[in-house]
N, C-alpha and C positions, 0 to 999 in steps of 0.2 A: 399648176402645182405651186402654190405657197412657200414649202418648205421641204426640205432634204435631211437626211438620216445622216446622224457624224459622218465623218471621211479621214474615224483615222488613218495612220501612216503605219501599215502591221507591217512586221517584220518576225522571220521565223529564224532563228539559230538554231545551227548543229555545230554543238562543239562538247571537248573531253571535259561536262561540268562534274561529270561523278567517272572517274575512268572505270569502275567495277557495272555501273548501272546500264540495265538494257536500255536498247531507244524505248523510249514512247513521248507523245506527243503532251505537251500540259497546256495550260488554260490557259488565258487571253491575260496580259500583264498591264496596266499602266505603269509610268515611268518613275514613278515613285516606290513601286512594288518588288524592286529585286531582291530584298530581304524578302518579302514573303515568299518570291520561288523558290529562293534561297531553304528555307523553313520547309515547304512544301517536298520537295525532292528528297530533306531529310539526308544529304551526305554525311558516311564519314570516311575520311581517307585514312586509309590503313598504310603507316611507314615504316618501313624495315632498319630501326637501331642497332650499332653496335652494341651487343651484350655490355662490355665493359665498360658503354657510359650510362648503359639502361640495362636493369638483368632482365625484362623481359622480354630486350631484343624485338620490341616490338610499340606501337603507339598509335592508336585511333584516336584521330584528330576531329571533332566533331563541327560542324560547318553549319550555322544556322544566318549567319548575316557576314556580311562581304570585312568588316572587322575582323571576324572571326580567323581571318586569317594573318592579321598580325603577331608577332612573336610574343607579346607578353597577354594576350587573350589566347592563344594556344595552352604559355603555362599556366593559363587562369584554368582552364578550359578539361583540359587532362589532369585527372589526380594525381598518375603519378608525379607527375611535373609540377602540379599545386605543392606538394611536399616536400622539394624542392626549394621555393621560394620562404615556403611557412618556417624550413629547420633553419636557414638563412636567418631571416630576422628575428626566431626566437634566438638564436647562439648568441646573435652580437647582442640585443639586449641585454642578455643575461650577463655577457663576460665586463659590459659595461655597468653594472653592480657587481662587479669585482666579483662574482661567483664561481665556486673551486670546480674546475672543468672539470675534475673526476666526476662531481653532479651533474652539470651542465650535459657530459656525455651520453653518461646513463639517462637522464630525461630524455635526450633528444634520442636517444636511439632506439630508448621505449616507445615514445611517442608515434617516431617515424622510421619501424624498422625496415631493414634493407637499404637505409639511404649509405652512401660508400663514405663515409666520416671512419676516419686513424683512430683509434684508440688513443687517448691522452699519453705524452709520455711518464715516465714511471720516475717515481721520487727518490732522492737519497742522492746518493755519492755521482752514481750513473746518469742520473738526471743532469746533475751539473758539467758533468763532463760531455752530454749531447748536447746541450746548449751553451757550451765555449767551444763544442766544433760545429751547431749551426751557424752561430755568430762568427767564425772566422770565415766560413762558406760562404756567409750574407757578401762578407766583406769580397772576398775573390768574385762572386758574381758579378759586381758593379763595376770591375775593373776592366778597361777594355784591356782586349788583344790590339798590338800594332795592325792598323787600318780599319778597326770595331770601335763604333759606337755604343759608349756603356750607357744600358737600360738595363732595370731588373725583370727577371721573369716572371712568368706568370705563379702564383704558386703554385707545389707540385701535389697530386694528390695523394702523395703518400706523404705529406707533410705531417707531424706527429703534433703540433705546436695548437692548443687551442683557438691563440690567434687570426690562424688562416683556416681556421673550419668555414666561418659565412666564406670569405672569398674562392676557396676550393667547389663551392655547392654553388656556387654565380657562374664557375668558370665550367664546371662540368652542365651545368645547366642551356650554358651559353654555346656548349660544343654538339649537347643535345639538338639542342633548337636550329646549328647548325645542319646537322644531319637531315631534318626534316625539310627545309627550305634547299637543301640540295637532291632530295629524290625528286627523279624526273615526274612520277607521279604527281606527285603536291604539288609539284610548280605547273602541271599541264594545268589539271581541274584550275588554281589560283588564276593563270593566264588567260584561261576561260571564262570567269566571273569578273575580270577586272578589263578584258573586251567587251562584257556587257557590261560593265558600267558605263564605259568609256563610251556606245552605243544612246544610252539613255540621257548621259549629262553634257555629251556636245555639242547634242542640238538646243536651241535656249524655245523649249517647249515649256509652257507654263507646267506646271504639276494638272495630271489628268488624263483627258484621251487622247492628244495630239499625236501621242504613240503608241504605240500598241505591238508587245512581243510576246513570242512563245518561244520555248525551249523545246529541244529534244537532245538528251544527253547520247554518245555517241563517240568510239574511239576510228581509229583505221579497221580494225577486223568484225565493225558492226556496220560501216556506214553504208553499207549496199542494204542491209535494212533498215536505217532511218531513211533512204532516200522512198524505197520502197512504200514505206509509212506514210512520207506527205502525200506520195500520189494516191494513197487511197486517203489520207484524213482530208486531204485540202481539197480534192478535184471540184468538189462544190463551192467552195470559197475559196480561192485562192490567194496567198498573204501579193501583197505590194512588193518583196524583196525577200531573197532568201540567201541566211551566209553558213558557208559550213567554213568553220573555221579551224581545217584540220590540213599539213600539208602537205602536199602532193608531190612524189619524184617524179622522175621518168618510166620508171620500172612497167615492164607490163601489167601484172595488176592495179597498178595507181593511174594507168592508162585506160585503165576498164571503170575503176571507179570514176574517173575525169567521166567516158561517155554513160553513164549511168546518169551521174548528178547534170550532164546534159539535155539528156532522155527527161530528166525527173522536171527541168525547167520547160519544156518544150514541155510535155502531159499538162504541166500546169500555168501556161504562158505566162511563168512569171522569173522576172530576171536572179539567178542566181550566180553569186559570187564564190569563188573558191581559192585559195593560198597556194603560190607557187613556191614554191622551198629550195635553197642552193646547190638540193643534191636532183634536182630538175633538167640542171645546163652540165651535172656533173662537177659540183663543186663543191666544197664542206664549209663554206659561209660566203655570205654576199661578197665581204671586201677583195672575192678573190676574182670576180667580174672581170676586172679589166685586163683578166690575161685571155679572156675568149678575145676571138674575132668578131666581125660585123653580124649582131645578133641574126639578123634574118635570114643571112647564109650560113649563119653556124646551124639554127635549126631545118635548114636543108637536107640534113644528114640521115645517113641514111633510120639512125634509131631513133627518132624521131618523127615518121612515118606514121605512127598513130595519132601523132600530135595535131598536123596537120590534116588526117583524112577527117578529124573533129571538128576542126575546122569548116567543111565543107557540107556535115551534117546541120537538118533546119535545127537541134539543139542549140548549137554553136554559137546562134544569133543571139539566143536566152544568157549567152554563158560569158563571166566574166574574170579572167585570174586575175589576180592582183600581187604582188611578192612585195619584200623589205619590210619585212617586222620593223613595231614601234616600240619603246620603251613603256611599260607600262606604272613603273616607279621605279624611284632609286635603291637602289642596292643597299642589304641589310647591311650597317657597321656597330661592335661591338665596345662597349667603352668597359673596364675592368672597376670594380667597386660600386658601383650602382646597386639598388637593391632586386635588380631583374636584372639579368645578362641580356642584353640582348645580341644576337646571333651574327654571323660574317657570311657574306656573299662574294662570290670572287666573277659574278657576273647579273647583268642587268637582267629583270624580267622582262622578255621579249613578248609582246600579245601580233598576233595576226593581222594583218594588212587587210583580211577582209571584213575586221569590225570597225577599220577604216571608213573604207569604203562604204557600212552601214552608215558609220556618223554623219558622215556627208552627207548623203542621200537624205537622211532625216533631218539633218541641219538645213538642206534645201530647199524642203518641204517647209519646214518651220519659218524661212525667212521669205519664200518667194510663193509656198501655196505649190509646188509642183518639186519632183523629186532630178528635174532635169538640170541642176545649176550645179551641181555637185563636184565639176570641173572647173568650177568658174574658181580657179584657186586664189584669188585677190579677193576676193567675199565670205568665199567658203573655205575653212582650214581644218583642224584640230591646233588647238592651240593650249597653253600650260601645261607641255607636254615636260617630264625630264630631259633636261639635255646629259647626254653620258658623255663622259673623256674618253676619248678614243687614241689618246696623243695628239691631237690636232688641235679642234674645235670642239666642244659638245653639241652634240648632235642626237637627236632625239630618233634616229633609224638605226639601225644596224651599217646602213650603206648611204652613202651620198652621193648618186649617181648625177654626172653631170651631163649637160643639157642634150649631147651628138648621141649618148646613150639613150636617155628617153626618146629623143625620134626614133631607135632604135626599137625601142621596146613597142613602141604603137604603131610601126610597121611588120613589126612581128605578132601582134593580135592580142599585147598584152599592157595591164592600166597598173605599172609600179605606185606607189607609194615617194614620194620624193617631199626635199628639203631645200630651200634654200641654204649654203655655205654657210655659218654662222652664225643661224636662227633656229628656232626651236619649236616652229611651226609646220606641219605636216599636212602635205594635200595631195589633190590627182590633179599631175599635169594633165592628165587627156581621156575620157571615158572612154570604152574600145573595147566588143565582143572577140573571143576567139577568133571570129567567124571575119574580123577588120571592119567590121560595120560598126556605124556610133553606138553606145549605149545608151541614148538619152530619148532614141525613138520607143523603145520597149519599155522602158522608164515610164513614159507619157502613155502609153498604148495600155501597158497593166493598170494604171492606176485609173483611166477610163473605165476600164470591163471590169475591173472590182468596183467602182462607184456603182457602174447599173446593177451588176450580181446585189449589192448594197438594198439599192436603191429599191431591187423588184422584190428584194423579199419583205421591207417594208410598207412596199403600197400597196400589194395586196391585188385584188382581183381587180381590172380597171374594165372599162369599154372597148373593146375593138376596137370603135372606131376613135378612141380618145389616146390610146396608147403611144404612138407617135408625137403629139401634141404636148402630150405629158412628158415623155421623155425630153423632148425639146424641151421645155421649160427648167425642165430638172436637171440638163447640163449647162444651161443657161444663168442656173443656180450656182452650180459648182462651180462655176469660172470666177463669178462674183463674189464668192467665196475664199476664193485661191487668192482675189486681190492681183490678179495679173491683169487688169482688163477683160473685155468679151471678148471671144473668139472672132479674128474677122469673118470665117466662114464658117454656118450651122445648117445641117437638114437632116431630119430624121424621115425617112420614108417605109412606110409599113405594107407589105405584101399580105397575100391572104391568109387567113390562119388555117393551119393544119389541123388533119384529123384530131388529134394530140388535143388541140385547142392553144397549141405554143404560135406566135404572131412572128415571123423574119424580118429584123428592124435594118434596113440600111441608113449605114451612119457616115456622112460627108463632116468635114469641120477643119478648119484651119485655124490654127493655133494664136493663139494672140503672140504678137510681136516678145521675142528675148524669151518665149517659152525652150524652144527648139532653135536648134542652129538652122534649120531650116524652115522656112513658113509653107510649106510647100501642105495641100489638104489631105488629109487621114483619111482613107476609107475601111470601114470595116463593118461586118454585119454580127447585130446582138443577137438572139432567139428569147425572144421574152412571153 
């Protein structure tokens, strides 16, 4: 055999990209293409406003490309919130050619009725006398109280004064867009698109096939039918790597779902990753860790019992948790007078530990030809990550677990996300199945049995007796390929073919040196 069929690096996500949308499974992506899933899936997240900054108490935010989620492409994006921005800069235009806001009013309110703009105040005698007691009010505003620092505030929106029309329609705009970047909804789906980005741009894959992802959109109370889904869409192709990036308690049913997404990697011998969450160990954020005890006898206990019989199941081997969310960007902050408000965050977007753990694996692929270095945290990272102030250091997790804790966690069956102190790079101390066995064997083993799945369905009908020969050649390919060197050890040996006309291929081979932590020979039989 000459020549071998690509060997993308496929990878399949289940995460909340549309929290309203059913699973289903979509096409094959190169890494260039997430705007187009983007497009294709067609979300719009529907956010619940207060009436009295929005009277429709409501807002469909349309999502066609991963921008799309910025604040001032939202107000691009949404009419009502275009009109917003448009009555802003017509006002102040206008009142800067000195234009009599009685006009100015009535335009603008023709124009853009329903926007919450004062009526002008009223002229004559009364007029002057509101504005020699706004102007004494301006003046008491800026004056501190004993142990106050004097700043003015923001305008109010019952402000009657022409003047503060654009800046009231910035600030109510600003409070909106608020609103939307704090429902839980918009930030899950957000968290979810910006894990796959984060997926596709931190391996340094040229633009093209080097990777290759699908989506299945998917909350908690669906994900027992996306997992159900792959095992029937993939059982003939199975992807290289599978992350659902949704997280997991202890709770019994999230115990059920854990051996489900088990079950679903085992059907499909392919490694699947999932997010451990702080209400897991029973806690309500990471940094509160260090009041457990010794992780591996904490999870001894008795409710905990499901945890560990997973363990024990052949899933287990397939199955990878991961915990300590990463920042995904910095926190929206709002400056007052701009001609777009844009919005305030009073916390960082948190993305999942196991689109992490994709990165890596695809970053390892990319630099070494095999998805097995992804531990190798001096080679392999996420790096340009935001670092957040925590009052300490910034730090790009939520948690900065130190070093007695990680041997913890990979004695308990579990591959955290960790930081060095003071840096802003993020990696996996240690790959590590549920099950305490390495992850780098099942890594190398799926990405073998999808090469030949690959490989048989493009060569087509061979000779019996040539079958073996060929496949020898054609992983002979692939190693050459991968740029790790050849395998020290290679035999393909072929039994007699079945009624069927399918050939039983036994497959010896020992890995070339720095693949695997151990060189020790693979056996496993194909049916080609």
């Amino acid at each position: 055999m000459q020549r071998i069929p690509p060997v993308p690096y496929q990878v399949v996500a289940v995460a909340p990209f549309a929290p309203s949308a059913a699973p289903r499974l979509s096409r094959s992506y190169a890494t260039d293409e997430l705007d187009t899933a983007l497009t294709d899936l067609g979300a719009v997240l529907a956010v619940p406003v207060p009436r009295e900054l929005f009277p429709a108490a409501r807002i469909e935010v349309p999502v066609r490309q991963l921008r799309d989620f910025r604040p001032e492409q939202i107000a691009r994006n949404v009419p009502g919130l275009t009109a917003y921005r448009e009555a802003a800069q017509h006002i102040r235009k206008a009142l800067a050619r000195r234009a009599d806001p009685q006009e100015v009013y009535a335009e603008a309110t023709s124009r853009w009725p329903g926007l919450p703009i004062p009526p002008p105040p009223p002229s004559g005698e009364a007029a002057v006398a509101r504005a020699r007691n706004e102007a004494i009010d301006d003046i008491f505003s800026m004056i501190a109280l004993p142990g106050e620092a004097a700043a003015p505030a923001a305008p109010s929106p019952t402000d009657h004064r022409a003047s503060t029309w654009p800046d009231q329609l910035d600030v109510l705009l600003g409070r909106i867009l608020s609103a939307v970047f704090a429902d839980a909804g918009f930030r899950t789906a957000e968290a979810a698109w910006r894990g796959l980005a984060t997926l596709t741009r931190q391996g340094p894959f040229p633009l093209g096939d080097g990777l290759r992802f699908r989506i299945v959109p998917a909350a908690a109370d669906t994900l027992a039918e996306a997992l159900d889904l792959l095992v029937r869409e993939l059982a003939a192709a199975p992807p290289n790597l599978i992350l659902v990036a949704l997280p997991f308690d202890s709770s019994p049913r999230s115990l059920e779902l854990l051996e489900r997404a088990a079950g679903c990697a085992d059907a499909l011998q392919a490694p699947l990753v999932v997010e451990l969450a702080p209400a897991f160990f029973h806690l309500s954020a990471w940094p509160e860790i260090t009041r457990l005890p010794h992780l591996p006898n904490y999870l001894e206990d008795a409710a905990f019992a499901k945890w560990r019989h997973l363990a024990e199941q052949p899933g287990g081997a397939w199955l990878t948790a991961t915990c300590n969310p990463f920042a995904g960007r910095e926190p929206h902050r709002s400056e007052l007078g701009h001609g777009i408000a844009a919005c305030d965050e009073t916390e960082p977007l948190w993305l999942s530990p196991a689109w992490a753990a994709g990165a890596l694996a695809a970053q390892s692929v990319a630099r070494f030809g095999w998805p097995t270095h992804l531990a190798e945290w001096r080679q392999v990272a996420l790096r340009g990550l935001p670092g957040i102030d925590t009052g300490d250091r910034p730090t790009p997790t939520a948690a900065v677990f130190p070093r007695e804790r990680l041997q913890q966690f990979k004695a308990a069956g579990i591959a955290p996300l960790a930081v060095e102190p003071g840096r802003v790079e993020a990696f996996l101390p240690h790959a590590v199945t549920v099950s305490g066995q390495r992850l780098e064997p099942v890594l190398y083993l799926n990405r073998l049995v999808a090469f030949l799945i690959q490989l048989h369905e493009a060569a087509g009908t061979l000779q019996p007796g040539a079958v073996a020969d060929e496949v020898a050649d054609a992983l002979a390919l692939l190693f050459a390929a991968a740029g790790g060197g050849a395998p020290a050890e290679l035999s393909v040996k072929a039994a007699a073919a079945a009624p069927d006309g399918s050939i039983p291929l036994y497959i010896r081979l020992a890995p070339p040196a720095g693949v695997l932590p151990s060189p020790e020979p693979l056996e496993f039989t194909f049916t080609w």
